[in-house]
N, C-alpha and C positions, 0 to 999 in steps of 0.2 A: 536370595535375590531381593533389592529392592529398588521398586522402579515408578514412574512419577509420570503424571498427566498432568498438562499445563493448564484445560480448563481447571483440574480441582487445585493446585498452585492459587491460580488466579482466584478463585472461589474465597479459599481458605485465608486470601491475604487481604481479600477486602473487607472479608466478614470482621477479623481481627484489627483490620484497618490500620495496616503498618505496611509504610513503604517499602521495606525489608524482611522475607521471609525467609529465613534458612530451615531448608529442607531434608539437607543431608549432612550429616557431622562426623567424622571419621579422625582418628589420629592423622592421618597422610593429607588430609583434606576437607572441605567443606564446601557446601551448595547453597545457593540462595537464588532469590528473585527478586531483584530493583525494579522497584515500580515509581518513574520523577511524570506528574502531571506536563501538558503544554505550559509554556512559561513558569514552570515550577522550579526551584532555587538547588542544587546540589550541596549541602554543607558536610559532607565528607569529609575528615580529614587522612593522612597518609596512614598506610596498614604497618603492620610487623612482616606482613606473611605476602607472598606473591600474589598476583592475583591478574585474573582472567576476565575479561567482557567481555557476552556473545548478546548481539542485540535480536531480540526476535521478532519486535514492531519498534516501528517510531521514527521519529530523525532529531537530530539536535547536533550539539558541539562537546566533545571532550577534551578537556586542554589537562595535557600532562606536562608536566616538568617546565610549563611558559608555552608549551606549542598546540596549539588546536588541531582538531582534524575533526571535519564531519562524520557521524555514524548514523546508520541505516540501520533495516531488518537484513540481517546476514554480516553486520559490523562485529571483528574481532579485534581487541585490543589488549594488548597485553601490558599491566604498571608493575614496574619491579620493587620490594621491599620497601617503604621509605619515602617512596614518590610521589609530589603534593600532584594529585588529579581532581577534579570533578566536572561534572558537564555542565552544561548551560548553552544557553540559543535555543531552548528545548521548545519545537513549532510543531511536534506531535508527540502526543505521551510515549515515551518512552517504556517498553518491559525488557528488559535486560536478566540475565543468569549470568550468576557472579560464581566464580569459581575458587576459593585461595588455599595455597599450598606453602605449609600445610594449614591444618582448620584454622581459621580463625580467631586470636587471643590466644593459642596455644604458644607464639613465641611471642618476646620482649623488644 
């Protein structure tokens, strides 16, 4: 089993001080934790790999594919393979868990 506490998440991403922490790595899939400040800039670009955003604080704007939608604590969003996203309007920090299928850099 291996299983995961958001304070020590949270602990371990500031200590290391990286807005992105991947926590879980599996051939099928992978796990992370986005951390974008208030009015902090998103420069992401498009994945190989599906991918998943579950917001667990904050609020701001995600614009995929040219179309925005607000996200909250309980915001799900799903970007398919390929598809230019990032957020911004960010008016409270943002912590998000990134999900993509499969890991991440595994496909082209």
């Amino acid at each position: 089993m291996k299983a995961f506490e958001l304070d020590d998440l949270l602990f371990q991403q500031k200590t290391e001080r990286r807005a992105y922490l991947e926590f879980l790595r599996q051939s099928s899939m992978s796990v992370g934790l986005y951390t974008l400040p208030a009015g902090g800039v998103d420069r992401q670009k498009p994945h190989a790999e599906d991918e998943m955003y579950y917001v667990i604080r904050g609020h701001g704007v995600i614009n995929v594919a040219g179309e925005d939608r607000t996200v909250q604590a309980g915001s799900s969003v799903f970007i398919a393979a390929g598809v230019e996203h990032y957020f911004h309007v960010i008016e409270e920090e943002l912590v998000i868990l990134v999900f993509f299928a499969p890991a991440e850099g595994t496909t082209e």
